[in-house]
N, C-alpha and C positions, 0 to 999 in steps of 0.2 A: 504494500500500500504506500511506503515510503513518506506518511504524512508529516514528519519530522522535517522531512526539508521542501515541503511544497510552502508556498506564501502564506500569512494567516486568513488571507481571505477565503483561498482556496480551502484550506482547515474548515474554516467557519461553515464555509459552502455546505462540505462535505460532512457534515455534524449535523446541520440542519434538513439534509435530507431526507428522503426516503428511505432510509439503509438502517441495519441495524449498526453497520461502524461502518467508522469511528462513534461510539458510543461515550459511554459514561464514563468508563477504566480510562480510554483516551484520552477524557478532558479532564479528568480526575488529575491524568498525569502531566497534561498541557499545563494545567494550573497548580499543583506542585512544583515544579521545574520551575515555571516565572518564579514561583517565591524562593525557588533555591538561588535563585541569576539576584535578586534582590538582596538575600541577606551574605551574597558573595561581594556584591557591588558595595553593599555599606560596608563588610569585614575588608576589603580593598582599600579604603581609606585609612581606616585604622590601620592599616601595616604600618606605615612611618614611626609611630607613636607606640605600638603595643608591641614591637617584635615576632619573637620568634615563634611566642603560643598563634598569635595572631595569625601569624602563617601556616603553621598547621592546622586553622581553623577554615581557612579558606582555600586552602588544599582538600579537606575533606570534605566542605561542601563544592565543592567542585564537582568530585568523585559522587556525592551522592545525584549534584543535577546531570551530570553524563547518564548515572542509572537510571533516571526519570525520564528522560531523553527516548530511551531505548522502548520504553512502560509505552509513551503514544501510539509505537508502531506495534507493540507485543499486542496488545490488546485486541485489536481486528483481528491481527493474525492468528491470537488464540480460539477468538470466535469463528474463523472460515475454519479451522480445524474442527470445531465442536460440530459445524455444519456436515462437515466430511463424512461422520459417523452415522 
C-alpha cells in the first residue's frame, strides 16, 4: 500500500474512502508518529543545554517514531492478509 510515503492528502483520500484501509490501526499510527516527530523536535532543542541524557532521549524517540512509521503501512497489510483467509 506504501501509504507512508504517499502525500497526506492522498493518506486522507484514502482513509476517507470506501475501503476498509487504511483504517483505524493506520491513523492510530499516523497520529502516534506526529507526536513522536513533536516530542523529538522539542527534545532537539534541548540538546544544547541538557547533554548527553538529552540525546539518548531523542535517539530513542527517534527509534520509537521509525516503528510507528512502519504500524501505517502494517496495518492494511495485516488486514489484506486477514482477507486472504
Amino acid at each position: 500500500m506504501a501509504l507512508l510515503n504517499s502525500t497526506l492528502t492522498n493518506y486522507l483520500e484514502k482513509l476517507a474512502g470506501k475501503s476498509p484501509a487504511p483504517g483505524g490501526g493506520s491513523a492510530s499510527a499516523l497520529a502516534a508518529a506526529m507526536g513522536a516527530s513533536l516530542i523529538e523536535m522539542s527534545a532537539s532543542y534541548s540538546l544544547k543545554r541538557s547533554g548527553k541524557e538529552m540525546k539518548k532521549a531523542v535517539t530513542a524517540i527517534k527509534k520509537i517514531r521509525k516503528q510507528l512509521e512502519k504500524q501505517i503501512d502494517a496495518d492494511g497489510i495485516a488486514y489484506a492478509n486477514y482477507r486472504k483467509k
